[in-house]
N, C-alpha and C positions, 0 to 999 in steps of 0.2 A: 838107661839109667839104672845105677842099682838099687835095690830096696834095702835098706836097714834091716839090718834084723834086730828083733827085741827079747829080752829077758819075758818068758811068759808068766814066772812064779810074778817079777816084780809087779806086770800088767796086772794079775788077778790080785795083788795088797792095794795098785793104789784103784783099781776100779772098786772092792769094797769098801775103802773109804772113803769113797765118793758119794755110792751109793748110800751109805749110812747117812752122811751130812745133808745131803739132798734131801731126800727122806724129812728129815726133821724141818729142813726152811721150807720144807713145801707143805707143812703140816702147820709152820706157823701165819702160811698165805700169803709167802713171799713169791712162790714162781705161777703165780697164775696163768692159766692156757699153755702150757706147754713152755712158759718164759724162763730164763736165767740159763746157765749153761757153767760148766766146772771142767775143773783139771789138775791134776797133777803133771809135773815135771818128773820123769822117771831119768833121764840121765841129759846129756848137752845136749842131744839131739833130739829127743821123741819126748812128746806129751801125750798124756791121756785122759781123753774129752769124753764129754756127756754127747749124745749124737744130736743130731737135730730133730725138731719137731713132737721131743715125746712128754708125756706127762712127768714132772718131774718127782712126783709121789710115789709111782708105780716102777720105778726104774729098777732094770738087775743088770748085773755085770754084762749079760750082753749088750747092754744097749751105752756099753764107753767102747770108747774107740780110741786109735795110734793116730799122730797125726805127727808130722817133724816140724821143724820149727818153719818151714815155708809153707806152712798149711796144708798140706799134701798127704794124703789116705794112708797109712801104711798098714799093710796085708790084711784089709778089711773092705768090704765090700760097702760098709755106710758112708753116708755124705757129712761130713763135719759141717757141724753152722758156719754163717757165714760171720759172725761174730769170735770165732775162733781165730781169728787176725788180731784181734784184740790182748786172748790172753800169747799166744805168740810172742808179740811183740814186746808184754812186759816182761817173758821169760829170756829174749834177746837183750833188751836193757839193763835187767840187772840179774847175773848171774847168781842172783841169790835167792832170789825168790824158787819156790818150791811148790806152791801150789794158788789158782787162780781161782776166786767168786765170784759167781755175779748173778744180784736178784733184783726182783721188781717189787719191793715192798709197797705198799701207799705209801709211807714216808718218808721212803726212798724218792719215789717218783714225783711226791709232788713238792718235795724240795728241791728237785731237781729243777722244775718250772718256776719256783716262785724265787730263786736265787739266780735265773739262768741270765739274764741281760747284768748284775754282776760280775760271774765268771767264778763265782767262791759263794761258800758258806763257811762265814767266821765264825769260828770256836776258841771262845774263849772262857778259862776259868773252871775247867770241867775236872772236877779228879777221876773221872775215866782217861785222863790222857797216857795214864800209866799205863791203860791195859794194850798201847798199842808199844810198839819194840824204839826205843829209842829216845822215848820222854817217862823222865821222872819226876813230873812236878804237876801240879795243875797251876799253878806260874806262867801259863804261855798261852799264847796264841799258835791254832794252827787253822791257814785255810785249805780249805777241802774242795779241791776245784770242780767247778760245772763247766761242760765243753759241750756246745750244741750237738745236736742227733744229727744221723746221716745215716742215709741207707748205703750209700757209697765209705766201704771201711777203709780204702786210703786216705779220703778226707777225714773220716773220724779220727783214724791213727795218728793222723799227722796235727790234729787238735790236741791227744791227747800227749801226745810228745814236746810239744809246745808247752803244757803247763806243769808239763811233770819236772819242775827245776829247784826243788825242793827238799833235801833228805827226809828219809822215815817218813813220808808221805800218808801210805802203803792203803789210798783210796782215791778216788773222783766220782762223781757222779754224772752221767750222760741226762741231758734237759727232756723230762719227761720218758723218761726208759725208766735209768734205777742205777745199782751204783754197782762199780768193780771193789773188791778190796780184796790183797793178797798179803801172802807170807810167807818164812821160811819153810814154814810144809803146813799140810792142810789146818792144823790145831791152831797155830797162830793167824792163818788169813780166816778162820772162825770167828777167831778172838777180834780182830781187827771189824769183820764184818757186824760181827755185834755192839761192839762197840759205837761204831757209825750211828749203827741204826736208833741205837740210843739217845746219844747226841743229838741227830737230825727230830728224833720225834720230842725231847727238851725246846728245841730253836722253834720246832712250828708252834709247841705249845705258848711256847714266853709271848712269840709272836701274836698267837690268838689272844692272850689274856690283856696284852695291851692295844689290842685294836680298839 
């Protein structure tokens, strides 16, 4: 089999920008223990991932890696998470996306649980919905799907393929993990990721005020 070859200027732009955003959500205590994982799409074929297992506060360029779009090492000796199926997959479904998030906030995670025997968390009425790509109103409803956890990622995949039937989505959250949210390149799946998180910590709060 042959190995891809890759642009190494492009590797080293998007592993700095990787590392910059990481950096910050791990400082806001979103990737606790080593959790969440990132990428950039550098062309059709190769992405580039955070590796597995490290602190996500601490990270430098060496520690992103090549991986192609079957999940597969390219000229690098680290092991890609096993959650890199994941962003794969949404760079195989929509050609447009650009780059991959994904953290473990507390209110991330436990909206994931407490919405997870629905399958959504409805959002509605929010004038953040502008800050995501494709809605200009807070006029609307959008649900932001929950798809049970799995340690086996063909089954997750295939949950999350299942509910992604939706344009301008550009999130879900896994029940009890924490949430994806992506974009046309890393500044908009930022924008998106922030955005969520806002939302989801509005719904737990409306929720606690009228318990």
């Amino acid at each position: 089999m042959t190995t891809p070859a890759f642009d190494h200027n492009l590797y080293a732009g998007c592993a700095a920008q990787i590392v910059s955003h990481t950096r910050e959500l791990a400082a806001k205590g979103w990737t606790p223990a080593t959790a969440g994982n990132f990428s950039i799409r550098m062309d059709a074929n190769l992405a580039a991932i955070t590796i597995s297992g490290k602190d996500k506060g601490r990270l430098s360029e060496a520690d992103i890696m090549v991986v192609d779009m079957d999940n597969r090492p390219v000229a690098t000796h680290h092991r890609p998470s096993a959650e890199t199926a994941l962003h794969t997959h949404l760079y195989r479904r929509y050609p447009d996306v650009g780059a991959v998030l994904h953290t473990h906030s507390p209110t991330q995670t436990v909206a994931g649980l407490l919405y997870a025997d629905e399958g959504r968390v409805r959002l509605r009425g929010y004038e953040l919905f502008k800050a995501l790509r494709g809605h200009t109103t807070h006029e609307a409803v959008l649900d932001l799907p929950v798809v049970p956890n799995s340690q086996d990622m063909d089954e997750l995949t295939a949950s999350v393929d299942e509910v992604l039937t939706v344009p301008n989505t550009w999130g879900y959250l896994i029940a009890g993990h924490g949430l994806y949210a992506w974009g046309r390149d890393i500044a908009e799946a930022r924008r998106h990721l922030d955005a969520f998180e806002f939302m989801l910590g509005c719904e737990l709060e409306m929720r606690r005020l009228q318990a």
